[in-house]
Every structure is written in structure tokens, then in C-alpha cells.
Backbone and ligand atoms as CSV (ligand in chain L), in Angstrom:
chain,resi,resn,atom,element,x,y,z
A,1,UNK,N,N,4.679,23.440,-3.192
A,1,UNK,CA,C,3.379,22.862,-3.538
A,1,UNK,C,C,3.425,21.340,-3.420
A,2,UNK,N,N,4.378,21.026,-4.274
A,2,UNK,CA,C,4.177,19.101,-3.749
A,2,UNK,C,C,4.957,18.750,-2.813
A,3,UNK,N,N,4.578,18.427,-1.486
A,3,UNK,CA,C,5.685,17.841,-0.450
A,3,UNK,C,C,4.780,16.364,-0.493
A,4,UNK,N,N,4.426,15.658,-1.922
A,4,UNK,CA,C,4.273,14.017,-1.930
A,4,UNK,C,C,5.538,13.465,-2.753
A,5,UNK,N,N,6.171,12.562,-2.078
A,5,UNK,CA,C,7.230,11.934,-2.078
A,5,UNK,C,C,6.445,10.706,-3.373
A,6,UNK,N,N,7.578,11.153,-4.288
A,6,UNK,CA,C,6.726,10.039,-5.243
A,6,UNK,C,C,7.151,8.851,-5.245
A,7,UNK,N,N,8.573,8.715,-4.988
A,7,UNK,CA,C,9.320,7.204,-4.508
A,7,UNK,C,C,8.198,6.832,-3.946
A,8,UNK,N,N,7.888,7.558,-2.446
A,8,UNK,CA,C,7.126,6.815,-1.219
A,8,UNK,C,C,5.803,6.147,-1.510
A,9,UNK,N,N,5.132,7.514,-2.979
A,9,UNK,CA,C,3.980,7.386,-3.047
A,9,UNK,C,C,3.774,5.631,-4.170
A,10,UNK,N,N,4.864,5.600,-4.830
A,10,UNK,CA,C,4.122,4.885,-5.664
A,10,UNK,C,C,5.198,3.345,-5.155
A,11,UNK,N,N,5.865,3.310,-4.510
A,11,UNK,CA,C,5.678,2.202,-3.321
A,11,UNK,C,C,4.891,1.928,-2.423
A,12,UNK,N,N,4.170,2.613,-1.693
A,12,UNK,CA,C,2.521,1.890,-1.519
A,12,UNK,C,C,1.991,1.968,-2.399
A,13,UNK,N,N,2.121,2.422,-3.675
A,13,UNK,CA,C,1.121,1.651,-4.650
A,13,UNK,C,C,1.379,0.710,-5.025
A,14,UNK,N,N,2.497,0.071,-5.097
A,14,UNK,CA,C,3.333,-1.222,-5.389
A,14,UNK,C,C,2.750,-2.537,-4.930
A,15,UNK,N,N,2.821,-2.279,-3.597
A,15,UNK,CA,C,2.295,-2.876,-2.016
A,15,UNK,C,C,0.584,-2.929,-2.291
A,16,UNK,N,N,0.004,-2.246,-2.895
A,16,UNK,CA,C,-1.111,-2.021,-2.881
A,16,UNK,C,C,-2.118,-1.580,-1.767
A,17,UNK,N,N,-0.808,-0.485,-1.363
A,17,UNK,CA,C,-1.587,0.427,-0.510
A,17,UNK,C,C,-2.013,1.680,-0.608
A,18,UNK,N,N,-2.947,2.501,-0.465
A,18,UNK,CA,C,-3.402,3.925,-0.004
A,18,UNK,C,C,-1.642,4.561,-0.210
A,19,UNK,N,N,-1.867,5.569,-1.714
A,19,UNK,CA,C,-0.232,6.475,-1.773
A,19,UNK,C,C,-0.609,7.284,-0.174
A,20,UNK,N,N,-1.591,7.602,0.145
A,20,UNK,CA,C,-1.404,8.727,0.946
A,20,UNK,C,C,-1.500,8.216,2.495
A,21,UNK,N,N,-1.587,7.494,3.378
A,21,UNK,CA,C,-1.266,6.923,3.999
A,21,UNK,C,C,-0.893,5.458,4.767
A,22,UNK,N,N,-0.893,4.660,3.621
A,22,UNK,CA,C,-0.046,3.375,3.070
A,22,UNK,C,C,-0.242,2.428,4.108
A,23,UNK,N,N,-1.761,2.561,4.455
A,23,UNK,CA,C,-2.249,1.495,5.851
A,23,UNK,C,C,-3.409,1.007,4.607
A,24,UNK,N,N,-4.324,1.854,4.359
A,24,UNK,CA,C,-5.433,1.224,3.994
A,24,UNK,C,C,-5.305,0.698,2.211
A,25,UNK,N,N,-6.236,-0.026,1.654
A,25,UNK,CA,C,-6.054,-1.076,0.860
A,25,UNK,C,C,-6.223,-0.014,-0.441
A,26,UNK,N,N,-5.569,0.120,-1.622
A,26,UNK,CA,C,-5.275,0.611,-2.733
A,26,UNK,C,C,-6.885,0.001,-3.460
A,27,UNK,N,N,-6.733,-1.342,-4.006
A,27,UNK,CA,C,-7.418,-2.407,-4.470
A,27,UNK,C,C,-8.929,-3.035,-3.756
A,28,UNK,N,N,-10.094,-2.792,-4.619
A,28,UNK,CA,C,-11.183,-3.371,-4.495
A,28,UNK,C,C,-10.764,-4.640,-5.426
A,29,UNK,N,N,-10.744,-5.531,-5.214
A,29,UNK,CA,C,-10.741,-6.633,-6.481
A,29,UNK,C,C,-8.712,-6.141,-7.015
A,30,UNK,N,N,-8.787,-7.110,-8.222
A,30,UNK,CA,C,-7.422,-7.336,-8.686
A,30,UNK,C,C,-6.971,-6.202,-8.864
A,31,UNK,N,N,-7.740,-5.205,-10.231
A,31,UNK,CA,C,-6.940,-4.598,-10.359
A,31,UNK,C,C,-8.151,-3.412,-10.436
A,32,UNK,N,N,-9.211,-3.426,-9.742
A,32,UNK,CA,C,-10.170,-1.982,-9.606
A,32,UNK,C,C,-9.646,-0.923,-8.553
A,33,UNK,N,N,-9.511,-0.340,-8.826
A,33,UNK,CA,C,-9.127,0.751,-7.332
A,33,UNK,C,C,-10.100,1.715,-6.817
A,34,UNK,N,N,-9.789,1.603,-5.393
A,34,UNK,CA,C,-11.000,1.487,-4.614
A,34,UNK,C,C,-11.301,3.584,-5.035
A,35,UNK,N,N,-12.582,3.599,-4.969
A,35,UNK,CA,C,-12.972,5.352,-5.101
A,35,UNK,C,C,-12.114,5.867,-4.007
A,36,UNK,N,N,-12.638,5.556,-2.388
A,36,UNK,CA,C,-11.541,6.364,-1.075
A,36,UNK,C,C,-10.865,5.330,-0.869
A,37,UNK,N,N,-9.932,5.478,0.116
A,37,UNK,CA,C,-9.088,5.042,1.538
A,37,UNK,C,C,-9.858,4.256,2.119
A,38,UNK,N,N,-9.829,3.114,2.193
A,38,UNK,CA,C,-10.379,3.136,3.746
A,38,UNK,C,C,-10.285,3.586,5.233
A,39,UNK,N,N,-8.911,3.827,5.037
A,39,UNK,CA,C,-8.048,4.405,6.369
A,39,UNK,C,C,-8.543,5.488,6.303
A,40,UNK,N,N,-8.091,6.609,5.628
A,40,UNK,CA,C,-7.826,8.061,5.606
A,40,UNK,C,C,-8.642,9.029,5.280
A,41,UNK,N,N,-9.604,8.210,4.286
A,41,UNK,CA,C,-10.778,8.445,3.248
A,41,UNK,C,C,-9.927,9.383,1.931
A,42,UNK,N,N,-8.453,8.939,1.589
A,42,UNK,CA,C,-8.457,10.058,0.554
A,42,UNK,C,C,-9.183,9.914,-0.413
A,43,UNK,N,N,-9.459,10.254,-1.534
A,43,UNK,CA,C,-9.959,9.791,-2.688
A,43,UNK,C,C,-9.185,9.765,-3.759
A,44,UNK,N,N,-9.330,8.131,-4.285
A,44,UNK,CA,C,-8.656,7.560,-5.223
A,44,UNK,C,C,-8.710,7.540,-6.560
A,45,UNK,N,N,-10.513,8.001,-6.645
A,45,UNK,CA,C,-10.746,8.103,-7.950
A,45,UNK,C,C,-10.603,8.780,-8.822
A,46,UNK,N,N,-9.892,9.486,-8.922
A,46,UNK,CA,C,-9.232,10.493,-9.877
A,46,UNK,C,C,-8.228,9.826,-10.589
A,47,UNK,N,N,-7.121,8.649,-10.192
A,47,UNK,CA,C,-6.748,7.883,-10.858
A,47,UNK,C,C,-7.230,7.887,-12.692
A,48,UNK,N,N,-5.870,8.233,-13.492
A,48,UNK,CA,C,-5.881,7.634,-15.026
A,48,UNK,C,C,-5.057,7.172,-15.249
A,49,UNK,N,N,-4.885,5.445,-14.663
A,49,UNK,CA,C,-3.803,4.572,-15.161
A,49,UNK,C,C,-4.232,3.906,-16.647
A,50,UNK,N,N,-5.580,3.891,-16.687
A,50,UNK,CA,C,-5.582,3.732,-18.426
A,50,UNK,C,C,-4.880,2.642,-18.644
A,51,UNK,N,N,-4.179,2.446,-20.002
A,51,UNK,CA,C,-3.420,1.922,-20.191
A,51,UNK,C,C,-2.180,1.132,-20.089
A,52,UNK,N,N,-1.460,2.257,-19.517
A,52,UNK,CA,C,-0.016,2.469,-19.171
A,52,UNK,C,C,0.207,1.230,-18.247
A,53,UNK,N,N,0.007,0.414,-17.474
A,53,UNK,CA,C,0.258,-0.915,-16.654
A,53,UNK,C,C,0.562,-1.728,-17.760
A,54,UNK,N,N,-0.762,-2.322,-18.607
A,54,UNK,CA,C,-0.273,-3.205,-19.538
A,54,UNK,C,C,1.057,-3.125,-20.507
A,55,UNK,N,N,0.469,-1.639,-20.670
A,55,UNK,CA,C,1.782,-1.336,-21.682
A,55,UNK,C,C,3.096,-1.741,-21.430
A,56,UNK,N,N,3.313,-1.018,-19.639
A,56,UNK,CA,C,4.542,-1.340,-19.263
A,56,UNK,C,C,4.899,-2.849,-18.822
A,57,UNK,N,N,3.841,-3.491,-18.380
A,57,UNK,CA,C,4.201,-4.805,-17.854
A,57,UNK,C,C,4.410,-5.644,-19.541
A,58,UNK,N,N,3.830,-5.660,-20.580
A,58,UNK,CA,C,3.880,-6.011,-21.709
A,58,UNK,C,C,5.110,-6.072,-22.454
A,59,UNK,N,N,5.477,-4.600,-22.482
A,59,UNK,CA,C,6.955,-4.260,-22.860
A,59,UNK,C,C,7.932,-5.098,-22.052
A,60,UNK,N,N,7.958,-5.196,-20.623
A,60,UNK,CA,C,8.766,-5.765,-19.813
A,60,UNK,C,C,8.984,-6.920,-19.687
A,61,UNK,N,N,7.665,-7.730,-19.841
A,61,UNK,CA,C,7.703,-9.193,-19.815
A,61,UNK,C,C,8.179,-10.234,-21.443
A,62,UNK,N,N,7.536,-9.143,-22.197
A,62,UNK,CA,C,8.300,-9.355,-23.688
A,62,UNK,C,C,9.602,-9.510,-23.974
A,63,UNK,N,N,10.691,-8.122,-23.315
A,63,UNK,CA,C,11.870,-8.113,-23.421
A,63,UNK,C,C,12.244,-8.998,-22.441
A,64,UNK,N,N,11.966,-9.341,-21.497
A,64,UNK,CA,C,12.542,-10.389,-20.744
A,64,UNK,C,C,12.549,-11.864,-21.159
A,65,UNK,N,N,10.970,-12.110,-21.547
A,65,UNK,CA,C,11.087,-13.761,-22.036
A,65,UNK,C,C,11.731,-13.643,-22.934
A,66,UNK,N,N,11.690,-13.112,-23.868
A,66,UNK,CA,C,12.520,-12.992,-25.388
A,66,UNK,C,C,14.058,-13.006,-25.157
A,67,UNK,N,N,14.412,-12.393,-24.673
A,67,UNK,CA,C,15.434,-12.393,-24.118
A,67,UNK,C,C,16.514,-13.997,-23.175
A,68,UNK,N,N,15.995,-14.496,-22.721
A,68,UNK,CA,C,15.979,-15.590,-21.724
A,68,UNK,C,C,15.527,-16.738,-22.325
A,69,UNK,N,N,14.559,-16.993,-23.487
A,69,UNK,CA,C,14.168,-17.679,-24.964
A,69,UNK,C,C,15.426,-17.739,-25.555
A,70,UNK,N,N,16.287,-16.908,-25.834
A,70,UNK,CA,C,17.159,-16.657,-26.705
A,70,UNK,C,C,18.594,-17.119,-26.144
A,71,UNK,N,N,18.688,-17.139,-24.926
A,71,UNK,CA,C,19.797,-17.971,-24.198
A,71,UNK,C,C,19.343,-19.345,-23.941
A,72,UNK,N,N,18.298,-19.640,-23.545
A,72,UNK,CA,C,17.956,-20.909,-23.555
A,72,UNK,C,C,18.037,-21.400,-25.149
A,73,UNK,N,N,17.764,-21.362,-25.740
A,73,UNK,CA,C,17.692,-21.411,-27.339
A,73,UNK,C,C,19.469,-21.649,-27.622
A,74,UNK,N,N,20.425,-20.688,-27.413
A,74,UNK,CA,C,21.332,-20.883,-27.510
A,74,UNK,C,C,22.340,-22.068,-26.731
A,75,UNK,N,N,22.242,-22.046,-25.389
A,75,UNK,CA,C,22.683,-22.894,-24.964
A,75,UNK,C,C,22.345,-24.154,-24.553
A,76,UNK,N,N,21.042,-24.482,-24.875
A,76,UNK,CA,C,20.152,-25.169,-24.986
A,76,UNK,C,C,19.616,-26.192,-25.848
A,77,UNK,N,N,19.255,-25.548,-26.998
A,77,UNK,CA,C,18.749,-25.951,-28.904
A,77,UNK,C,C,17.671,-26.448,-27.625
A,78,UNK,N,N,16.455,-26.843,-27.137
A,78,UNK,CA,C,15.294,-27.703,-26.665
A,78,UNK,C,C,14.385,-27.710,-27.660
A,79,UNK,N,N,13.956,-28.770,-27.869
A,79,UNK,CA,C,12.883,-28.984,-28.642
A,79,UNK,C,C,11.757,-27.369,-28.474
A,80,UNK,N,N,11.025,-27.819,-29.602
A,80,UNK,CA,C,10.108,-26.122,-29.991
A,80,UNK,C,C,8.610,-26.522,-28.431
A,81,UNK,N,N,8.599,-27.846,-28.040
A,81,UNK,CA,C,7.612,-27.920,-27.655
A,81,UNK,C,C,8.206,-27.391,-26.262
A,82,UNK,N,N,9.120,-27.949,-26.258
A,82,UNK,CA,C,9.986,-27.292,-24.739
A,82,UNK,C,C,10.143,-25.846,-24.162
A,83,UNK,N,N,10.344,-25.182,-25.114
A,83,UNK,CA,C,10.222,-23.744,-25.257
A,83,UNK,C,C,8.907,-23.297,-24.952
A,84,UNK,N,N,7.461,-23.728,-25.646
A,84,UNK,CA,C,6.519,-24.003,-25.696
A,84,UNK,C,C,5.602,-23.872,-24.102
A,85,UNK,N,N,6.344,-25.366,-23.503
A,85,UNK,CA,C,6.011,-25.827,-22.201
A,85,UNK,C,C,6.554,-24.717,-21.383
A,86,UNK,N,N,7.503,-23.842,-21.398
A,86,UNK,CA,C,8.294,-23.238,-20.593
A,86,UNK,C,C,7.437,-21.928,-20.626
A,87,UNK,N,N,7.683,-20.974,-21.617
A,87,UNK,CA,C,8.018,-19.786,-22.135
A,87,UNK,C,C,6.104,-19.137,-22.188
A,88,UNK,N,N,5.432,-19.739,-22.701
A,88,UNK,CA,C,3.972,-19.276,-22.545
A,88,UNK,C,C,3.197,-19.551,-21.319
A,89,UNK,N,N,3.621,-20.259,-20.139
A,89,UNK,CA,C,3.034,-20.165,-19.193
A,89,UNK,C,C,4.245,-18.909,-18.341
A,90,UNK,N,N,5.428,-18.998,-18.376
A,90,UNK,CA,C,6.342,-17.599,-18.014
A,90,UNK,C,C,5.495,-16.902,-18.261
A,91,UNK,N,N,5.234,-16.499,-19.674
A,91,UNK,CA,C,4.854,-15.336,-20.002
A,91,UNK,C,C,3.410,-14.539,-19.604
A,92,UNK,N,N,2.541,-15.633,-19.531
A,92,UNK,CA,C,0.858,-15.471,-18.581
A,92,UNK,C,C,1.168,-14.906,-16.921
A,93,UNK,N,N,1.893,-15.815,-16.669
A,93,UNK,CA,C,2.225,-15.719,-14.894
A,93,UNK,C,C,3.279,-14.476,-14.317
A,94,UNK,N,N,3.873,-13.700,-15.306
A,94,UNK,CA,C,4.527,-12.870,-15.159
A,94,UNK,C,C,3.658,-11.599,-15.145
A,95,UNK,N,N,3.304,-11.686,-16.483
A,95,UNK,CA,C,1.810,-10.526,-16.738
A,95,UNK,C,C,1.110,-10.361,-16.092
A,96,UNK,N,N,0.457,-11.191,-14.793
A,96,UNK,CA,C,-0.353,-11.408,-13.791
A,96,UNK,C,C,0.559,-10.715,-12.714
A,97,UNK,N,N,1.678,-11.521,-12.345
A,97,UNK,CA,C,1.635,-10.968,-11.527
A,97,UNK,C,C,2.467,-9.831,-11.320
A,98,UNK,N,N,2.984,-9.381,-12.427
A,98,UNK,CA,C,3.003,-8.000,-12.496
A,98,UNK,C,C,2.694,-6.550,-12.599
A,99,UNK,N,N,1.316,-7.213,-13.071
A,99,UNK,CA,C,-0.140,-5.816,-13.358
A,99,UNK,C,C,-0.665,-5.197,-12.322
A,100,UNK,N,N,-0.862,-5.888,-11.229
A,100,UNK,CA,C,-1.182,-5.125,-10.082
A,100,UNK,C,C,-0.340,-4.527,-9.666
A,101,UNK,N,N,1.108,-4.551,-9.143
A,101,UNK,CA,C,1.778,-3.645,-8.849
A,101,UNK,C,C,2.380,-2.329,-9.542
A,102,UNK,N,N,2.271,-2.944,-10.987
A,102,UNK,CA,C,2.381,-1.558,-12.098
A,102,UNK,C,C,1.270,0.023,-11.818
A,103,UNK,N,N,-0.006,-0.958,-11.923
A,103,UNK,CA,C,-1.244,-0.546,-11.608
A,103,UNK,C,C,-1.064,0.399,-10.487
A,104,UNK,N,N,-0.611,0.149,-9.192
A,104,UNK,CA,C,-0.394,0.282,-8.187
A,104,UNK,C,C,0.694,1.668,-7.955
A,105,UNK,N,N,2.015,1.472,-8.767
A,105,UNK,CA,C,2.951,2.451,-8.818
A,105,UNK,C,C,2.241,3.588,-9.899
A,106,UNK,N,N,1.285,3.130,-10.615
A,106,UNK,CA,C,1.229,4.364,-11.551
A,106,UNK,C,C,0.076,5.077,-10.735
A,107,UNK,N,N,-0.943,4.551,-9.844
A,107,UNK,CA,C,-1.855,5.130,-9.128
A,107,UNK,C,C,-1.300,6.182,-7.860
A,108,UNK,N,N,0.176,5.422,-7.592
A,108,UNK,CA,C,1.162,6.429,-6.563
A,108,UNK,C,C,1.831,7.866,-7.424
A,109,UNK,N,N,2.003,7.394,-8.556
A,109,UNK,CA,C,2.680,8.395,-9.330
A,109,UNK,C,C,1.812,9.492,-9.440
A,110,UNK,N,N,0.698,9.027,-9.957
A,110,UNK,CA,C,-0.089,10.011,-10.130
A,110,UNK,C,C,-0.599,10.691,-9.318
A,111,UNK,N,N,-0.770,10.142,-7.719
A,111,UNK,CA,C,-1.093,11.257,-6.551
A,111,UNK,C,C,-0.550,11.993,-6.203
A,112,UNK,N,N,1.101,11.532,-6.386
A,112,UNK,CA,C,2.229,12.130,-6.003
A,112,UNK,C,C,2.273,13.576,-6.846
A,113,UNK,N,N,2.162,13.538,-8.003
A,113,UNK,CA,C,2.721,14.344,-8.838
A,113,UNK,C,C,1.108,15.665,-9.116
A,114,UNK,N,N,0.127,15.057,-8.493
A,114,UNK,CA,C,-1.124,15.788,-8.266
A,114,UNK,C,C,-1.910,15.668,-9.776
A,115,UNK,N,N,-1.307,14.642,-10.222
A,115,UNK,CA,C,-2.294,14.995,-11.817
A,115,UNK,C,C,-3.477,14.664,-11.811
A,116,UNK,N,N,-4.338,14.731,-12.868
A,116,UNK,CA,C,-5.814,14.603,-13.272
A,116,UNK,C,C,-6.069,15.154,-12.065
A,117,UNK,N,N,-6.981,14.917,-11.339
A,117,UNK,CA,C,-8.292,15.064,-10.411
A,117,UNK,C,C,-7.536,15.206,-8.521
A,118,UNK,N,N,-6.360,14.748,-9.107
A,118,UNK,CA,C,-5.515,14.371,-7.683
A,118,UNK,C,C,-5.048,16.006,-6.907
A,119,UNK,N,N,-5.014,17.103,-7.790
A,119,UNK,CA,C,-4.974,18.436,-7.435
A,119,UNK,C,C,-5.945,19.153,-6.683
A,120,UNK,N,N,-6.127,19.099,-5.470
A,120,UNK,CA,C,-7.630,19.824,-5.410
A,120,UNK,C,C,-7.564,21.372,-5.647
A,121,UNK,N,N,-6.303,22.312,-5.929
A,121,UNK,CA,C,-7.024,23.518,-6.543
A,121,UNK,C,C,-7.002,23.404,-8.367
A,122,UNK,N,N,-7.413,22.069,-8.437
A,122,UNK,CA,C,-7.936,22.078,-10.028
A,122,UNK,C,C,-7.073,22.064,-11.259
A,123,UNK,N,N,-6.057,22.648,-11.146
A,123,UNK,CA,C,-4.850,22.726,-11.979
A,123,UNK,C,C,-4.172,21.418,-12.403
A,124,UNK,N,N,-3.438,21.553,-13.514
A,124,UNK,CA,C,-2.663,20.416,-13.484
A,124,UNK,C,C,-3.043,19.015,-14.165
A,125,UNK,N,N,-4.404,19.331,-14.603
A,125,UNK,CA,C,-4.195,18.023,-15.618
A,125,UNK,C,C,-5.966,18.049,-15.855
A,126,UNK,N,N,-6.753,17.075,-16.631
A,126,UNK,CA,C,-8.334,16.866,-16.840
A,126,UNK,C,C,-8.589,16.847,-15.607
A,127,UNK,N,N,-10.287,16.700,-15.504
A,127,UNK,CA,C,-10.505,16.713,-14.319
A,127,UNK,C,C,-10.911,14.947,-14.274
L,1,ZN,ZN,ZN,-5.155,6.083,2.935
């Protein structure tokens, strides 16, 4: 039943391309995804990334600055404003530009794996 490669699929979503034939554009705008393909015409809108991007880019960018705060901090001591100057624009510019491609892999995941709406004999998840 599934011969979609989910590696494959949710690396063109990464890329922000069409999981299903990874020419045409994933993305209307930043982070809207387009209803079809343009290429292929699959349809995209069945997509329920919901949440789950922020979540994960959130979690990720958290443990990382925090993390990298905490060595700088250590080997470092920099003033609080320094940290400041550094660490909250990291943390904006990471979140950015990490959301679209999250966005992107979870829109591959989910074609791949046929959930929600992505099944066309219906099974397998809401519609
Ligand atoms: Zn396509």
C-alpha cells in the first residue's frame, strides 16, 4: 500500500517542494501551503501540520540557544547586555528560518505516510 518514500517525501518538503513530485512549489506565501501542485496537480490540502512546526522548531531552537548561552556564559562571563545583543536576535532568526522547512517536512510526512485526507480510499486518519 505505501510505496511513498517518506525520507524522499518530506525532503521536498524541506526544499519546499511538491512531496509528490518535487518540481512544483509546496508554498503559497511563507508558510501557507498551496491547496494543488502546480506541476502535478496533487492535492495538498489535506495537510494537518497544525502545530507541530512551531512546536518542533521551538523545542529546537530553545535547546540550542540555551545551550550555546551557557558556554558562552561560561567561557565568556559577557556582560547581560551582550548576551542580550547576541542571543534574542539568534533566537528570532533561527525560528524563521527554520519554520518553513519544519512546515515543509511535516507536510512530506504526512503524504508519505497517507494520513488525514492524503489516503484517497479514506482510511487512515480524519478527513
Ligand atoms: Zn507536484
Amino acid at each position: 500500500m505505501n510505496d511513498r518514500s517518506p525520507m524522499d517525501a518530506m525532503m521536498k518538503g524541506m526544499m519546499g517542494r511538491c512531496p509528490n513530485c518535487g518540481v512544483g512549489s509546496l508554498f503559497d506565501g511563507f508558510l501557507k501551503v498551496r491547496d494543488t501542485c502546480p506541476h502535478c496537480g496533487e492535492a495538498l490540502y489535506h495537510h494537518r501540520a497544525d502545530d507541530a512546526p512551531p512546536y518542533i522548531v521551538m523545542s529546537f531552537v530553545g535547546i540550542f540557544v540555551v545551550a550555546v548561552m551557557f558556554y558562552v556564559e561560561i567561557a565568556y562571563e559577557p556582560a547581560l547586555w551582550i548576551h542580550a545583543a547576541i542571543f534574542l536576535p539568534l533566537t528570532i532568526v533561527l525560528s524563521l528560518v527554520l519554520l518553513r522547512p519544519t512546515k515543509g517536512l511535516m507536510v512530506g510526512l504526512q503524504w508519505a505516510k497517507r494520513m488525514h485526507g492524503f489516503n484517497p480510499n479514506g482510511a487512515g486518519g480524519d478527513a
